[in-house]
Structures are given as structure tokens and as C-alpha cells.
C-alpha positions in Angstrom: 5.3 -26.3 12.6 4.3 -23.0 14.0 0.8 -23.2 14.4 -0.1 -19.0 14.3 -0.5 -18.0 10.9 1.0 -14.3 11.2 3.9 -15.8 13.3 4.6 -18.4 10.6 4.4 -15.0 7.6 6.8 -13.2 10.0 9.7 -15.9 10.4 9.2 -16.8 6.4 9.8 -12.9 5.8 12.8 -13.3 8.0 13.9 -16.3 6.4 13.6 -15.0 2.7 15.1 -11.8 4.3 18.1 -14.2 5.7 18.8 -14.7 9.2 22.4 -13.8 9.4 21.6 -10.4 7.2 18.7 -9.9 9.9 21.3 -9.4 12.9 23.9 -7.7 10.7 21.2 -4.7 10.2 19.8 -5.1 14.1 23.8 -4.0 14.9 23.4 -1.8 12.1 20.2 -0.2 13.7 21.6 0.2 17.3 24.4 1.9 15.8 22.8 4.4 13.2 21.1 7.3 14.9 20.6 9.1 11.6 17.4 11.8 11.8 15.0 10.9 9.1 14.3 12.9 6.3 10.5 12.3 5.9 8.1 11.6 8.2 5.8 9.7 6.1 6.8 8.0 2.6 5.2 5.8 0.4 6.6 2.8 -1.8 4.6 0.8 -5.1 5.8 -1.1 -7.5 3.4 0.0 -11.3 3.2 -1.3 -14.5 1.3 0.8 -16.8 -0.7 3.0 -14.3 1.1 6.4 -15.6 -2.8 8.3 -16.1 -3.4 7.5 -12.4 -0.3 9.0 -11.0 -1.3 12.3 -10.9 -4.7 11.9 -8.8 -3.1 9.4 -6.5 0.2 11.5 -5.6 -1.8 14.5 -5.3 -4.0 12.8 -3.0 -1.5 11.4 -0.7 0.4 14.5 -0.7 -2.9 16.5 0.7 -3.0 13.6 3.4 0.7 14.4 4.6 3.0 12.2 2.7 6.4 13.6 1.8 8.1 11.7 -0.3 7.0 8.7 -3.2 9.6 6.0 -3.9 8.3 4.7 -7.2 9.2 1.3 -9.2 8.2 1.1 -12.8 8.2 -2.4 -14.4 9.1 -2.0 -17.7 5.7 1.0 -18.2 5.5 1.6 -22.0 2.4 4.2 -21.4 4.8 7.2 -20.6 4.4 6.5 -16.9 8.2 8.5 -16.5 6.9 11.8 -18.5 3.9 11.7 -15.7 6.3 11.6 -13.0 9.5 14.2 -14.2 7.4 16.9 -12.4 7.4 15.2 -9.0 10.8 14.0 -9.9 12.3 17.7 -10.4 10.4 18.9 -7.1 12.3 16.0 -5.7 8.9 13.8 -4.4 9.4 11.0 -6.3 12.1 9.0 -6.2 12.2 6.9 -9.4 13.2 3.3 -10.1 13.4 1.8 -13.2 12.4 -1.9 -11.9 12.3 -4.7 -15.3 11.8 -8.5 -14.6 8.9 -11.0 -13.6 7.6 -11.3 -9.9 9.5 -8.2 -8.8 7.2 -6.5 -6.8 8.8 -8.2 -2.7 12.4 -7.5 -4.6 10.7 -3.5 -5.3 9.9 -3.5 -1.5 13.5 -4.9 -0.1 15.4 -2.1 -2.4 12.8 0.8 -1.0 14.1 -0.4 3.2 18.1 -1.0 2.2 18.1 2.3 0.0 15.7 4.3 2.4 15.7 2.8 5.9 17.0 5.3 7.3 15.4 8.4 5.6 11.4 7.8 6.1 10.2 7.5 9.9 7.3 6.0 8.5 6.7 3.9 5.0 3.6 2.6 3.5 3.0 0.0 1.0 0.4 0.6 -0.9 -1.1 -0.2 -4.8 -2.1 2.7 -7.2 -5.5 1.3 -7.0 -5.3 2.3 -3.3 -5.6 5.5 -1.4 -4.8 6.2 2.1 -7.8 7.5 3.7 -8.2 9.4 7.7 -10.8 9.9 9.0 -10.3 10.9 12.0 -7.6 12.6 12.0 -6.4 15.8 9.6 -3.8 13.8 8.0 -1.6 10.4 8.1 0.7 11.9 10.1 -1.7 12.9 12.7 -2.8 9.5 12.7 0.8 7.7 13.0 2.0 9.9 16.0 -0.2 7.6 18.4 1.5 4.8 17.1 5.2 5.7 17.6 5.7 2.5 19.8 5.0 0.3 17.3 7.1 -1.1 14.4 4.1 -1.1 12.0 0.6 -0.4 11.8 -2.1 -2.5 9.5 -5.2 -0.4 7.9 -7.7 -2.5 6.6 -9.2 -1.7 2.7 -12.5 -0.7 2.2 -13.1 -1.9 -1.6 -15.6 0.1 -4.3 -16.7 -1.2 -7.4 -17.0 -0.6 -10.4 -20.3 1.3 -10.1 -22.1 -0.5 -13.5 -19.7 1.6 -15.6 -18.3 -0.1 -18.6 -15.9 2.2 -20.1 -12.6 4.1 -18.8 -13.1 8.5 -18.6 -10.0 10.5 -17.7 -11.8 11.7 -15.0 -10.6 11.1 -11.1 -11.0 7.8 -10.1 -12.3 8.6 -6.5 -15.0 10.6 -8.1 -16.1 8.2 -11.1 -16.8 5.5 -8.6 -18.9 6.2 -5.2 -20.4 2.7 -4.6 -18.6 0.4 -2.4 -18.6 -3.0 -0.5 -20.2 -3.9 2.7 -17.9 -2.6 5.1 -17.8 -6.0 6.8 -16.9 -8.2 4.0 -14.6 -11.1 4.3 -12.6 -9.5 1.5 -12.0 -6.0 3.9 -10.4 -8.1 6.3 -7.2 -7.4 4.0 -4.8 -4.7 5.4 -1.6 -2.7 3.8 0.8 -2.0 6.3 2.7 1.5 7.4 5.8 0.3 8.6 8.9 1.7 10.9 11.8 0.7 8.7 14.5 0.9 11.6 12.0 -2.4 13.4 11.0 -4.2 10.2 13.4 -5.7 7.8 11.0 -6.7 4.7 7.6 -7.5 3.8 6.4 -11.0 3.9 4.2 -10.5 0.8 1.9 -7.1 0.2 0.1 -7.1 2.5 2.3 -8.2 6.3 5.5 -6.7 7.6 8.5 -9.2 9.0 9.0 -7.2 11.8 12.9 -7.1 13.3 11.4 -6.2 16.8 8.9 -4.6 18.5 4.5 -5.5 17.8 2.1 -4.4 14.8 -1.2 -2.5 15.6 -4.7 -2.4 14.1 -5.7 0.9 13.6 -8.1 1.5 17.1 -4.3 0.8 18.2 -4.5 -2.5 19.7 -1.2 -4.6 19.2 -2.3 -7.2 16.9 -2.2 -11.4 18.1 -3.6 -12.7 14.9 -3.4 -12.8 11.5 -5.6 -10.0 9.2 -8.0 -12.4 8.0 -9.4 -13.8 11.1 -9.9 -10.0 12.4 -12.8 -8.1 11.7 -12.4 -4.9 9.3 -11.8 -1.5 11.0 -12.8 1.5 9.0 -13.7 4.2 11.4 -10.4 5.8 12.5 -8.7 4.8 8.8 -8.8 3.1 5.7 -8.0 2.7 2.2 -10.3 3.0 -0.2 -9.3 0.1 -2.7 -10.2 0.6 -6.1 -9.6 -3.0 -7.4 -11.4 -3.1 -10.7 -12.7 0.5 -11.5 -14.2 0.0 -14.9 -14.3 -3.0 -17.0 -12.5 -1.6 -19.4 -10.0 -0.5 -17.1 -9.8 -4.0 -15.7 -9.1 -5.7 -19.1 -6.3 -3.5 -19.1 -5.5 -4.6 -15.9 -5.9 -7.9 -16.9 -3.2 -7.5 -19.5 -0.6 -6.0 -17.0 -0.7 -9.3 -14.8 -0.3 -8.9 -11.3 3.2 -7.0 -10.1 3.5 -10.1 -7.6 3.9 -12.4 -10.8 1.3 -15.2 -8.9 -0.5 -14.8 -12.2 0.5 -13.8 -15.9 -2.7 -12.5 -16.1 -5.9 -11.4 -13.8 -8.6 -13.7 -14.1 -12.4 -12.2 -14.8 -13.7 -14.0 -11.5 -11.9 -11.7 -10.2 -14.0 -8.5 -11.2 -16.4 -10.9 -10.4 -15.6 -10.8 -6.5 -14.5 -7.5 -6.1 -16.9 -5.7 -8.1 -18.9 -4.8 -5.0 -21.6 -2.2 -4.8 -23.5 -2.2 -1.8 -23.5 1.1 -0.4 -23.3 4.2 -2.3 -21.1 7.1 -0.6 -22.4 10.9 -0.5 -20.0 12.6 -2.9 -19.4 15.3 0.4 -17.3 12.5 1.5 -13.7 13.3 2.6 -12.2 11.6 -0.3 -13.6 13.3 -2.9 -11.5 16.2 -2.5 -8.5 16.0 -4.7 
């Protein structure tokens, strides 16, 4: 019945959110003047990613994030002994988070338990990594946006670079070969979102906003949906790491998907997103870790 596609994600967010729990927290939100904590936080649901941790929080903390509230679905690859460092220090806040198709209900705890700590959250995978380039940090970046309720950075995805077998060493140096910047599949976003405008996510990738617009990230208040926009990597991006090697997708193939649409990832899928067009300069910003 609504004929825009992002309007129709943002009322089904609202609806799975519930209407009448939707103007319970708009009260709530015009009430509650609590400072926040953090400036910039990040939220992801993992199963199973426990030797990726390190690289990935220790590149996101270089980039200005403060804090890391962390879902583990039942990990049995001592994903918790990787992350009782950053627990003590108090950046990661940990969830133990069991059950099929449990990654929207991951993202619904993270805004009721910390809506009112983070200025700023970002839902992102561990297979993705924030990435300014225009700016010294995140932060930088998000200060220009302060009158929006979220922002949407498009991926830039890298493949898997011919390599067949998994090394412990960092994943943003092992692979350096990535898509076509203006590939259909780019067009995908994550979102940074204000969690005093936006009460959930409508999947992983679109925020059901409470009020206020979503930008792009040349800061243009966004009219329609992500796929029929094209990718913009200049100002920011994240670099998506969606198969890395194939043995490290067969593993990934094992763990499923954290959305639950499938039990397991199919092999077309390495087929499509094992893109290697362009081979990146290992000077690159993201190489330092």
C-alpha cells in the first residue's frame, strides 16, 4: 500500500517495534535529558568470530569509538576469553545472546538498555570496519550530522584475494583487492543511528526512525531507499570483508547467518561477493591497526 520502499521498511520497523510502545518512549524521550556517556558506540550480534575481535575493536577504537555492546550467540570458540580484557577496561559490554534469528532482538536490547548512554550507535558486522576518510576519526565525521536521527555509509566489499586458506594474520592486511566501487552490491549501507530519534532497526541494514530524516554520507537527507542510490565512498565507508578466505567462509558457512534467513550460507554466495577488481596500495588508511 505505500508505494516508497524505505517508507514501507520504516513503518514495518515501527510496527514490529509496536505503535503504542513507539509513543510511550517519544514521552519518554521529551522527558529524559540524561547526558550520554559515549559519544560513539558500536553494537553486533557474533557467533564464532572470537579470533577477529581483537583487530576489529582495536580498529574501531583508533577511529573514535568508546564503547562495544557485544551479543554472543551461543560462541563455543572462546569468543568471552577474547573479550575479558575489553570487558575489565570496561569497553565491552557483553551479552550472552542464545536462540535462532536473534540478531533484530540483539539490536532492540542494545536501544532499551543503552538509549540513553551512546549519542551515536552503529550497527555494524565483524566482517565490517568503519572507515573515514576524510575526516581523523568517526566522531569528526558525525559532528556534521547532529541534525539527523541517523546516518547510512555505504560498504565497499573486498574479496577474497585468490587465497584459499585462513592465517592468523590481520584481516585488513591479508586482503587488499576489492570490488568496483560502483557495484550494485555497494549500494548496501549500515547505519549510525541517534537512539533518542530511532526506536529499532528494520533489518541490518535501515533504521525505523521515531522522528527526524536519515543522511547519506555527502550529508544529503535521504528520499529513497539504499538500493536505488548510488554508492558513496569518498567521505566514508566500510570496508566489508564478506568472504575473506574460503576457508574462512566454510566456516562461515557453518555459523549460518545471525539473521536466521538461512541455516546455512550458500557457496553462490562467495561466488558474488568474492570481488577483486581493484587492488588497494597497502599505504592505505586502513591498513594501520
Amino acid at each position: 500500500m505505500i508505494p516508497c520502499k524505505m517508507a514501507r521498511n520504516r513503518w514495518r520497523g515501527l510496527l514490529r517495534f509496536g505503535l503504542l510502545k513507539a509513543l510511550r518512549l517519544k514521552r519518554e524521550l521529551r522527558r529524559n535529558t540524561t547526558r550520554p556517556v559515549h559519544y560513539l558506540a558500536v553494537c553486533a550480534i557474533a557467533k564464532n568470530e572470537g579470533p577477529y575481535f581483537r583487530e576489529w575493536i582495536e580498529w574501531h577504537l583508533a577511529q573514535g569509538v568508546e564503547k562495544f555492546y557485544i551479543y554472543d550467540n551461543e560462541s563455543t570458540d572462546g569468543t568471552r576469553e577474547v573479550l575479558q580484557p575489553y570487558i575489565e577496561r570496561g569497553v565491552v559490554d557483553y551479552q550472552y545472546w542464545p536462540g535462532y534469528r536473534r540478531q533484530l532482538a540483539a539490536y532492540d536490547d542494545c536501544m532499551d538498555r543503552h538509549r540513553f548512554a551512546a549519542r551515536w550507535i552503529a550497527f555494524i558486522d565483524l566482517d565490517e570496519f568503519i572507515v573515514p576518510l576524510q575526516d581523523a576519526s568517526i566522531p569528526a565525521f558525525l559532528q556534521r550530522f547532529e541534525p539527523y536521527a541517523a546516518v547510512e555509509v555505504n560498504w565497499l566489499i573486498y574479496g577474497s584475494g585468490g587465497q584459499k586458506e585462513k592465517s592468523p594474520a590481520p584481516v585488513m592486511t591479508r586482503f587488499r583487492r576489492h570490488s568496483d566501487p560502483q557495484h550494485r552490491l555497494n549500494r548496501h549501507v549500515k547505519s549510525i543511528v541517534n537512539p533518542r530519534r530511532v526506536c529499532t532497526m528494520t533489518g541490518c541494514h535501515e533504521a525505523a526512525r521515531l522522528s527526524g530524516q536519515a543522511a547519506d554520507s555527502h550529508g544529503c537527507p535521504i528520499t529513497v531507499n539504499f538500493k536505488e542510490r548510488t554508492p558513496q565512498q569518498d567521505v566514508i565507508r566500510i570496508n566489508h570483508y564478506a568472504v575473506r578466505s574460503l576457508e574462512e567462509f566454510r566456516e562461515k558457512q557453518a555459523r549460518g547467518r545471525a539473521s536466521g534467513t538461512q541455516t546455512t550460507v550458500p557457496m553462490d554466495y562467495f561466488t558474488r561477493y568474492d570481488l577483486n577488481d581493484i587492488e588497494e596500495p597497502a599505504s592505505k588508511k586502513d591498513t594501520k591497526v
